[in-house]
N, C-alpha and C positions, 0 to 999 in steps of 0.2 A: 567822415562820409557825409556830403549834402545832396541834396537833390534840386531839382529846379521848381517842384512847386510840393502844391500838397502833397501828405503819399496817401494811396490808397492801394486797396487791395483790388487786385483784380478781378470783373467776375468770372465765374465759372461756366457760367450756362447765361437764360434771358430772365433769370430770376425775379420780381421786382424789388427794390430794393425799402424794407422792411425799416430800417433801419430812423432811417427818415422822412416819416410817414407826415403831410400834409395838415393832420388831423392834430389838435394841440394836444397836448403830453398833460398826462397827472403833476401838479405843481408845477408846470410851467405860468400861470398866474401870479406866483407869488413870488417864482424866481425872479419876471419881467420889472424892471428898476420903476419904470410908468407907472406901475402900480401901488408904490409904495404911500403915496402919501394917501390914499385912500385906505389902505389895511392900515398906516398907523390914526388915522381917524375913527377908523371903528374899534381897535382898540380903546382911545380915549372913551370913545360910547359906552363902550363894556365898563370901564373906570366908573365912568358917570353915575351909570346904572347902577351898580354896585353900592357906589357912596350914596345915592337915593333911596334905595332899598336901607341901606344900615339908617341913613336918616329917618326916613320914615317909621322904622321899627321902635325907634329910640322914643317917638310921638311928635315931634316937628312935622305935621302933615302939609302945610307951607311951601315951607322947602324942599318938602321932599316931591310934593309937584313940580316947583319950578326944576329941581335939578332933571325929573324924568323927561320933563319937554326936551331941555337942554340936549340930554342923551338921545331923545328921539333923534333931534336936527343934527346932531354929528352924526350920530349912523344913517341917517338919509343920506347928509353931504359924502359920507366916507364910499355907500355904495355908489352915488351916483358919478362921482368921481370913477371908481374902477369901471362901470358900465358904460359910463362916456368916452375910457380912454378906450378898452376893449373892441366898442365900435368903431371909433376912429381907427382902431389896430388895421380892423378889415379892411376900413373904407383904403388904404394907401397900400398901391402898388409893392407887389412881393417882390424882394429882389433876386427873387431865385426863379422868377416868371422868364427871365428870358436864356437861352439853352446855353450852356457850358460850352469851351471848348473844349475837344476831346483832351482828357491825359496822356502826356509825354509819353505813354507806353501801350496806348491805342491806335491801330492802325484803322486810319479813315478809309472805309470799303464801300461805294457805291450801291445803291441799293440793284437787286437785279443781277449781282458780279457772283 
């Protein structure tokens, strides 16, 4: 059995549809692929951070500055990355801004009929 496009279910009533809400979704940041080389930048940072704290405990106070600067600037670059792509996200036309054609099992009714 095919059909000739998506299938959907049909509504029922003038419901609005919930489903597909406008508004971004919990973890859809990290699902978005755009994102990634900034999350794994901040991971690195968290790394960094990590090995500066174990450095610095050990008493190399030294290095263990130079490594926390270090860690600073990757996690600046890592958010600023995600916060730059984020914006750019908005700034570019949706492609769902402009209206569908009805489903093969929608009868197109005039308004007023």
């Amino acid at each position: 059995m095919t059909s000739d496009g998506s299938w959907e279910i049909p509504p029922l009533d003038d419901a609005p549809d919930i489903a597909r809400t406008p508004e971004s979704q919990p973890g859809q940041a990290l699902a978005d692929a755009r994102n990634r080389a900034g999350f794994v930048l901040l991971f690195i940072g968290g790394l960094v951070t990590i090995a500066a704290a174990a450095i610095g405990v050990a008493g190399y106070r030294g290095p263990a500055v130079v490594g926390a600067v270090i860690a600073i600037v990757i996690v600046l670059g890592g958010t600023a990355l995600i916060v730059l792509e984020r914006r750019n996200a908005r700034s570019r036309p949706s492609r769902t801004a402009e209206p569908e054609a009805p489903a093969s099992w929608q009868a197109v009714v005039p308004p007023g009929a």
